[in-house]
C-alpha positions as CSV (number, residue, x, y, z in Angstrom):
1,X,0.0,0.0,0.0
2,X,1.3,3.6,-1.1
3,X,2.0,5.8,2.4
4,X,1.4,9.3,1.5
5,X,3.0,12.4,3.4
6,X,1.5,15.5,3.8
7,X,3.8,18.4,2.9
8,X,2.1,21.0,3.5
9,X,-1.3,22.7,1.6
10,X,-2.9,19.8,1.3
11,X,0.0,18.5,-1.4
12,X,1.5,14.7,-0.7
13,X,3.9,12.9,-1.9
14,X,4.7,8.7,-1.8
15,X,6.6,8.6,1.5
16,X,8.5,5.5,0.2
17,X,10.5,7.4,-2.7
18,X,11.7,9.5,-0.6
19,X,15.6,10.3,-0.8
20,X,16.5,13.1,1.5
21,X,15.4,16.2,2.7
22,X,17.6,19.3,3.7
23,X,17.4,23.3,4.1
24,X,17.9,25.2,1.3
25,X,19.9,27.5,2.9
26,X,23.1,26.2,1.9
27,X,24.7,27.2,-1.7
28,X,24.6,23.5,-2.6
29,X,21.5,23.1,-1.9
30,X,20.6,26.0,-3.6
31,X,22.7,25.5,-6.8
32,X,21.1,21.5,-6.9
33,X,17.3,23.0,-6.9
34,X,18.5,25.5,-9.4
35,X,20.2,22.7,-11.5
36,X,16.6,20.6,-11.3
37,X,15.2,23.8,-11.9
38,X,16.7,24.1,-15.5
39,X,16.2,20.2,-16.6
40,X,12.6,20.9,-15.8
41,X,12.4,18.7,-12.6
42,X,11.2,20.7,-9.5
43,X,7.8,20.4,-8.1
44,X,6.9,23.7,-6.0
45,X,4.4,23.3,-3.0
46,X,5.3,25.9,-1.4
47,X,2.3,28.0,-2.7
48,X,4.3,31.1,-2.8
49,X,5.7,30.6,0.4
50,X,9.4,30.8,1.8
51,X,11.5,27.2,0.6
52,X,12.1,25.4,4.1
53,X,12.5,21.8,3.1
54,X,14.0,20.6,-0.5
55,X,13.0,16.9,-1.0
56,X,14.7,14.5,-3.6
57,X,12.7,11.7,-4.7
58,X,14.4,8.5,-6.1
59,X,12.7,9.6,-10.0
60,X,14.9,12.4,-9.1
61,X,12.5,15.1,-9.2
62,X,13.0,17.7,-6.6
63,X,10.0,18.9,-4.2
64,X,9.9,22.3,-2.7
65,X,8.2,22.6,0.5
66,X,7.0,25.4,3.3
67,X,7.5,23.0,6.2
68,X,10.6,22.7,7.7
69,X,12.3,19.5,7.4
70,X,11.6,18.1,10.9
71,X,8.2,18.5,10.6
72,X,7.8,16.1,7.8
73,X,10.2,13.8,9.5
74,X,7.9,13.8,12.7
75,X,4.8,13.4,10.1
76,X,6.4,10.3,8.5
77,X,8.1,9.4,11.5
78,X,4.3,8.8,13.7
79,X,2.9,7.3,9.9
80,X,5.8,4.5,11.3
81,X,4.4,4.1,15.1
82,X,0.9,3.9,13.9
83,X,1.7,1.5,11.2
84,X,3.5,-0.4,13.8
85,X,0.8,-0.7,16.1
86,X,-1.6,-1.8,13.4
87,X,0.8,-4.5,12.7
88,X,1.0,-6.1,15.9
């Protein structure tokens, strides 16, 4: 079964392609989102809102979000627990 994350706005994306996730604060980051930018492979769901979290899926596509980092580790983090608990 797909596990869907909430990102923020109501957007989601498959919890299980997830790569990473980091600030976009630094210049690397920053020049890899531009790079993605260019070859046409950023998603933006940030709804106008300041970049907090850049997310690299294994299709390596590139999702911008408004939530910071650690909140969409706690969100996927508790999908775990409950999953857990349903489990046992």
């Amino acid at each position: 079964m797909t596990k869907l994350v909430n990102i923020g706005f109501g957007n989601v994306i498959n919890a299980d392609k997830i790569v990473t996730m980091v600030t976009p604060d630094s210049a690397p980051a920053k020049r890899f989102v531009q790079n993605a930018k260019e070859a046409g492979s950023v998603v933006d769901a940030t709804q106008g809102r300041r970049t907090r979290a850049v997310i690299v899926m294994d299709s390596g596509h590139v999702v911008l979000s408004s939530l910071l980092p650690d909140t969409i580790a706690g969100r996927l983090n508790s999908m775990t627990i409950v999953e857990a608990r349903h489990e046992a």
